[in-house]
N, C-alpha and C positions, 0 to 999 in steps of 0.2 A: 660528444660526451655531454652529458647534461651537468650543469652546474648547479649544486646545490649550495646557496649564500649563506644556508644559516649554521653549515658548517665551517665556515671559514672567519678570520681576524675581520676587520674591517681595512684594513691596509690592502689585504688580497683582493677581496669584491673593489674597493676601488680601483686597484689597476684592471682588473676582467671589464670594470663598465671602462675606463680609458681605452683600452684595445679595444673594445667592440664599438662603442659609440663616437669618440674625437678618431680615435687612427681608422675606424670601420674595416676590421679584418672580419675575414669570413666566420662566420660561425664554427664552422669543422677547426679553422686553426685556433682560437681560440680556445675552443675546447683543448687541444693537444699542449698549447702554452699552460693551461690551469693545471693538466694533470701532469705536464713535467715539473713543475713550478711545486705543487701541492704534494709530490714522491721526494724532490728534496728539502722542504722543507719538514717531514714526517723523517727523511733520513736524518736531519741534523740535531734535531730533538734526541731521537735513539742514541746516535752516534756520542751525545753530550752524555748521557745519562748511563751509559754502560761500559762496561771494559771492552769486552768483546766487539766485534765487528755484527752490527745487528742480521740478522736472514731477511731474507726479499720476504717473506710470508708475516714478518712483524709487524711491516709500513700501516697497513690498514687500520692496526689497531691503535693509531696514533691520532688522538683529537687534538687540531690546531684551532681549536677556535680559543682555546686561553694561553697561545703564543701572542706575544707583545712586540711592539714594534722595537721595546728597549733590546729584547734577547736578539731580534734579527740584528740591531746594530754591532752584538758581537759575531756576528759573519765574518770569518775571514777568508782569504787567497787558498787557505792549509784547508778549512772546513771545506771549501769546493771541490780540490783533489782530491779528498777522504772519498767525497760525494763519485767523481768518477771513477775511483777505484772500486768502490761497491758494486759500479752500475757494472761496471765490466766485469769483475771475478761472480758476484752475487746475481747478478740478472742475465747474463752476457750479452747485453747490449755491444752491437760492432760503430764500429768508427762514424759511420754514415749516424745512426742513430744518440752516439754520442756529441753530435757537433749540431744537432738536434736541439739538444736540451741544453747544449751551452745557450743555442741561440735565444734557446726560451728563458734561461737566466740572465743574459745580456738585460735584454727587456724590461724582466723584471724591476733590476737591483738600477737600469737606467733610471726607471721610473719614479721609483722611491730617493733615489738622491736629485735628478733634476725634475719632475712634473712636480712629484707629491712635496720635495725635499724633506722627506723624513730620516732622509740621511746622509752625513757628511763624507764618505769615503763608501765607493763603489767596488766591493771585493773580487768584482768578475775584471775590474780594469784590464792587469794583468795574465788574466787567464791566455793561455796558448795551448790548444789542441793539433793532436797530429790534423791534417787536413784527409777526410776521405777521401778512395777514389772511387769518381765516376765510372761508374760503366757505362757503355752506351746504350742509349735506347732502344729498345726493343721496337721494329715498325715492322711494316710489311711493304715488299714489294709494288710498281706498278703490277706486276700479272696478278697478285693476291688481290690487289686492291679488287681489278675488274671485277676478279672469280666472286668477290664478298659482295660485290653493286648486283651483281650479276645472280647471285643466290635469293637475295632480296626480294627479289624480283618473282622467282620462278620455283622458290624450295620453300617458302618460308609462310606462316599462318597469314593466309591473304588478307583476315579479315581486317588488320592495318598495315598491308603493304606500303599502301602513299606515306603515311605517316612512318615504318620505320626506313622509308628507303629514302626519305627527305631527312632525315637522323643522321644516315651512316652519310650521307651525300656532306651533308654542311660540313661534319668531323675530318671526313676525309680530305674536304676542298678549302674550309675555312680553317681549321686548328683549333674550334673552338674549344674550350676546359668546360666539363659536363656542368659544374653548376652556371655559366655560360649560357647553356644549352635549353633548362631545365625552364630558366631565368627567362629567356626569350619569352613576348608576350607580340599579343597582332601589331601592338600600335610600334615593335622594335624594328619592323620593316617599311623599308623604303621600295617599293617595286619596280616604281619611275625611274629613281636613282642608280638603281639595284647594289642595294647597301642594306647595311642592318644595323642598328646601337646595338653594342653586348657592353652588358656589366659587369666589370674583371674585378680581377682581388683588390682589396681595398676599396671597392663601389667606384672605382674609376671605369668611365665608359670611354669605349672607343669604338670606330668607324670600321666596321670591316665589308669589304663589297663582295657582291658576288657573280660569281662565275657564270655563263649558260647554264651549263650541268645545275647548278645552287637557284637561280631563275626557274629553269622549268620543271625539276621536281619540288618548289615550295608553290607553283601557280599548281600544279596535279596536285598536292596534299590541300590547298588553299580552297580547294573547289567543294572537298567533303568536308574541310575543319567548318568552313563559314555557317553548313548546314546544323549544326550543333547545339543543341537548344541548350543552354548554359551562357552564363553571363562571366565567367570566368576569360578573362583576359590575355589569358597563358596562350600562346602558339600551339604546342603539343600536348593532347589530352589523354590521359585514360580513359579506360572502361567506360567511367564515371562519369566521364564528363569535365574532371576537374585536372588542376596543373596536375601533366605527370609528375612521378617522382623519381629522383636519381635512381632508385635500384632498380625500378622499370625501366628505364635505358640503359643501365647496365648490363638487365638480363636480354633485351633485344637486341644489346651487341653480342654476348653472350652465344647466344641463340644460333645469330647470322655465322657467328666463326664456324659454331661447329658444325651448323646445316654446311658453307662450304670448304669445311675440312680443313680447317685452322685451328680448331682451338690445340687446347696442351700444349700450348708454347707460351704462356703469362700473360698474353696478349690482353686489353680491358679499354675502355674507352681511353685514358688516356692515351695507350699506344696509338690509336688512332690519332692524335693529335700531335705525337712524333710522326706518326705516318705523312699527316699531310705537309708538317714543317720539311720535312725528309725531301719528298718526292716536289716540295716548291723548290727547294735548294738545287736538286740533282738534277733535274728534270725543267724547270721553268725558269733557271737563268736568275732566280732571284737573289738579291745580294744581303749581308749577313743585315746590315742595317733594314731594310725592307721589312727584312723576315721579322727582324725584333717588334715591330710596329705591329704587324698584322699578328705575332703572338701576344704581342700586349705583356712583354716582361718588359721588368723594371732597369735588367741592365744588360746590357749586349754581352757579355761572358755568359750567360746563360744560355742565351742564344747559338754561341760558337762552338755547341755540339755537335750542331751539325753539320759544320765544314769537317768535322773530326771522322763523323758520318761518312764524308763524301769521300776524305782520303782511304777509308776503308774500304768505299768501295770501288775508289781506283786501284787499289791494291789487289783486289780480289780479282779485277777487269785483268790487270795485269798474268795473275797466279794462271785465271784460266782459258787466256790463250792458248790455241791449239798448237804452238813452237815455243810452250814454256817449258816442256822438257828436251826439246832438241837442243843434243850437243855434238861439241865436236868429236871423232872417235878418237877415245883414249885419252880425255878429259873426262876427270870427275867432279 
């Protein structure tokens, strides 16, 4: 979402330049922080100013660029619940997306009482939402995997084969998160090593190596990318010449599902990136801790989806044994 500063207090652009530049969150979340951040404050304004419970179609019409930091200081504990009540009856925002915007308010209201201290009591302290639930990840199988490497290959517009079969290959085998991917530049590989720098959320970089399979489809893409008459640094190029763009790798996963007969099931590059965490777990003996490292999350609960993953699909290992309906006769 594009931020536009000269619509906003001076309080707000300073906590967007703190998140983007001292914390260094990605751009995409930043953006999602402003515009949770910038709908309740447009709600609380309303909310103040009317009897009624304001309509989701009002917010826009709310200029906050002459809210004052003195009105945020009457913020309280009450105005937050008004604010989730709205979001739910008025928007219908679910659980998942409201623990969302709490988080983007946390942030906020931390910001201005300890970074900025523009203020002395933090109205989110308190706050307690129901906790959503997870669902699990959406991945694909080792057999889908193949059939997708395997489409790449032999179904799919040749004229950058190397380049999207070295794409689906890292996803698959590294877990990288697309902007990860996009980010990758020549000098991010180690070939000797066979390692790569990715730069995760918050611009923390870390070590992730690679496999055969990850070796020798980036030495086959490496052989045409070097030929490229462009000065552009990026690993993966378009058309053009220049750093691909996220929804060019998008549409080349995209692309690959439905050429081998995957898509319509939600599937998107991220799921590739449950996929590879998946089939490390189930499949390669790796342990929750490992895994956390090589996804480059911040806390091992995030990670321990996918042991949840795996009892699933012991469970299922279970269901369809070929003596899971054999019983005794005249037991039911």
């Amino acid at each position: 979402m594009q931020i536009h500063r000269k619509e906003n207090p001076d309080f707000l652009n300073d906590y967007i330049t703190h998140i983007s530049v001292v914390k260094g969150l990605a751009q995409s979340t930043v953006g999602v922080y402003y515009q949770d951040i910038r709908q309740f404050l447009r709600f609380y304004i309303l909310d103040k100013s009317m009897d009624d419970v304001p309509s989701q179609g009002m917010l826009d019409s709310v200029d906050l660029r002459s809210l004052t930091i003195e009105e945020v200081r009457k913020i309280t504990l009450r105005d937050i619940h008004n604010y989730y009540s709205f979001i739910a009856s008025e928007c219908g925002n679910k659980d998942k997306i409201r623990a969302r915007k709490a988080t983007s308010l946390r942030s906020f209201f931390r910001y201005l009482t300890k970074q900025a201290a523009l203020l002395d009591y933090d109205p989110t302290t308190n706050l307690e939402l129901s906790r959503p639930k997870h669902a699990l990840p959406k991945y694909l199988n080792l057999t889908e995997s193949l059939e997708l490497l395997k489409t790449v290959t032999t179904e799919t517009d040749g004229k950058h084969n190397l380049r999207d079969y070295c794409i689906l290959t890292l996803f698959l085998n590294c877990g990288i998160r697309l902007g990860e991917l996009v980010g990758l530049n020549l000098s991010s590989l180690d070939m000797e090593e066979k390692r790569m720098r990715v730069l995760g959320k918050g611009n923390k970089e870390r070590i992730v190596y690679l496999n055969p399979a990850c070796i020798s489809a980036l030495r086959e893409y490496l052989f045409e990318r070097l030929q490229a008459e462009t000065d552009d640094p990026a690993l993966f190029l378009s058309n053009r010449n220049k750093r691909i763009s996220r929804r060019r790798v998008q549409q080349t996963v995209e692309n690959a599902l439905k050429a081998a007969g995957l898509d319509g099931r939600g599937l998107s590059t991220h799921k590739l990136r449950h996929t590879a965490a998946t089939l490390m777990y189930q499949h390669g003996h790796v342990d929750v801790l490992t895994l956390k490292n090589i996804l480059g999350h911040e806390s091992i609960s995030t990670t321990e989806i996918y042991t949840h993953l795996s009892d699933t699909s012991m469970q299922e290992a279970m269901d369809h044994s070929p003596l899971a309906d054999v019983k005794r006769n005249g037991v039911k």
